[in-house]
C-alpha positions in Angstrom: 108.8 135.7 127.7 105.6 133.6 127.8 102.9 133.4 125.3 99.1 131.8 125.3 97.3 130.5 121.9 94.2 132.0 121.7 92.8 130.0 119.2 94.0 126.2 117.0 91.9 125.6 114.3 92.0 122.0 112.5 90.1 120.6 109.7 89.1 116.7 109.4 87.8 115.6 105.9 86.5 111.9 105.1 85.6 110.9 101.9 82.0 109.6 100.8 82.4 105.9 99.0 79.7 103.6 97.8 79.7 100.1 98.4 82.3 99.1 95.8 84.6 101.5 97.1 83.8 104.4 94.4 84.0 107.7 95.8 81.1 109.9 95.5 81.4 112.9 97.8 83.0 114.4 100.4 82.3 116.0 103.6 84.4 118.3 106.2 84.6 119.6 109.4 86.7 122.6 109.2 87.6 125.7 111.0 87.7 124.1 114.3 88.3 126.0 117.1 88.9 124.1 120.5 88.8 127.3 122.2 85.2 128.2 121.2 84.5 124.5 120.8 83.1 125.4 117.2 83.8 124.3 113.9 82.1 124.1 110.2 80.9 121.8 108.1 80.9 121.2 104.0 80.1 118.6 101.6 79.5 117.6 98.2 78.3 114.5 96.6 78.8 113.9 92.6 76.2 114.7 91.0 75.2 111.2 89.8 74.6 110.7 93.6 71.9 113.5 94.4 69.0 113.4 96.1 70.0 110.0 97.4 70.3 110.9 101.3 73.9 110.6 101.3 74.5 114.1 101.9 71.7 113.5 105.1 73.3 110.8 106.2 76.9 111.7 105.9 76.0 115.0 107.5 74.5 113.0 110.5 77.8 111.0 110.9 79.6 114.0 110.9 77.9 115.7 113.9 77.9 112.7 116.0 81.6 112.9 115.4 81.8 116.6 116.2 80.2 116.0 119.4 82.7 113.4 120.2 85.1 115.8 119.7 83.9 118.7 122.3 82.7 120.8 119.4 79.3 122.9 120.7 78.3 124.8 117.6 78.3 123.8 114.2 78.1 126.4 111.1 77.2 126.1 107.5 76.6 128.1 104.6 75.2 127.8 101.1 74.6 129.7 98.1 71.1 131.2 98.5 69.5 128.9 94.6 71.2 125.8 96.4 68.1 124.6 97.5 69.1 120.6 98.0 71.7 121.9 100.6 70.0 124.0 102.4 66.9 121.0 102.5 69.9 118.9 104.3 71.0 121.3 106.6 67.7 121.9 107.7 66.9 118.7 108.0 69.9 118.1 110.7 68.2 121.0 112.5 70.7 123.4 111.3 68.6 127.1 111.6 69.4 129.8 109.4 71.4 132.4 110.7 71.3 135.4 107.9 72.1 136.1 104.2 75.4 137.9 103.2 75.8 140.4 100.7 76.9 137.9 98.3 73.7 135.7 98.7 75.0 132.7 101.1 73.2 131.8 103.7 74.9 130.6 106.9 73.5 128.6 109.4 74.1 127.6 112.4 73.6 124.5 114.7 73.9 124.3 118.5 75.1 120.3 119.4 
């Protein structure tokens, strides 16, 4: 009897430190499928840390890495009053997709 995995789906998370080490966020590439060569992405950075581009730049890291790894599409989502995320999403030419019925709004990025 023989058997064929559709789909493996990893997840790779790197913390966010400053320059003494500190950590002050966190970023993730999750949900990836090496069949579909897709995957998502999430982060948060402490709060004493907004609005300092480390969410940008971190997010920038994170898809040269995902391209690295074979992954073609990228999804996000985020709370439709979370305006600072969706700001660095857009910014790293991710393109809104829709809004769900619980007010998240998923986007999507083609690598």
């Amino acid at each position: 009897m023989g058997f064929r995995i559709l789909t493996t789906i990893f997840t790779k998370t790197a913390l966010i430190k400053d320059t003494e080490g500190e950590i002050i966020g966190r970023i993730n590439l999750i949900d990836l499928d090496w069949i579909t060569h897709t995957g998502a992405v999430g982060y948060r950075v402490g709060e004493k840390f907004t609005g300092k581009g480390i969410a940008l730049k971190a997010l920038e890291m994170l898809q040269s890495e995902a391209k690295l790894l074979g992954i073609k599409e990228l999804h996000a989502k985020t709370a439709i009053d979370n305006i600072p995320s969706q700001k660095v999403l857009e910014k790293r030419f991710f393109q809104k997709v829709f809004v769900d019925k619980d007010k998240f709004i998923h986007y999507s990025l083609t690598l």
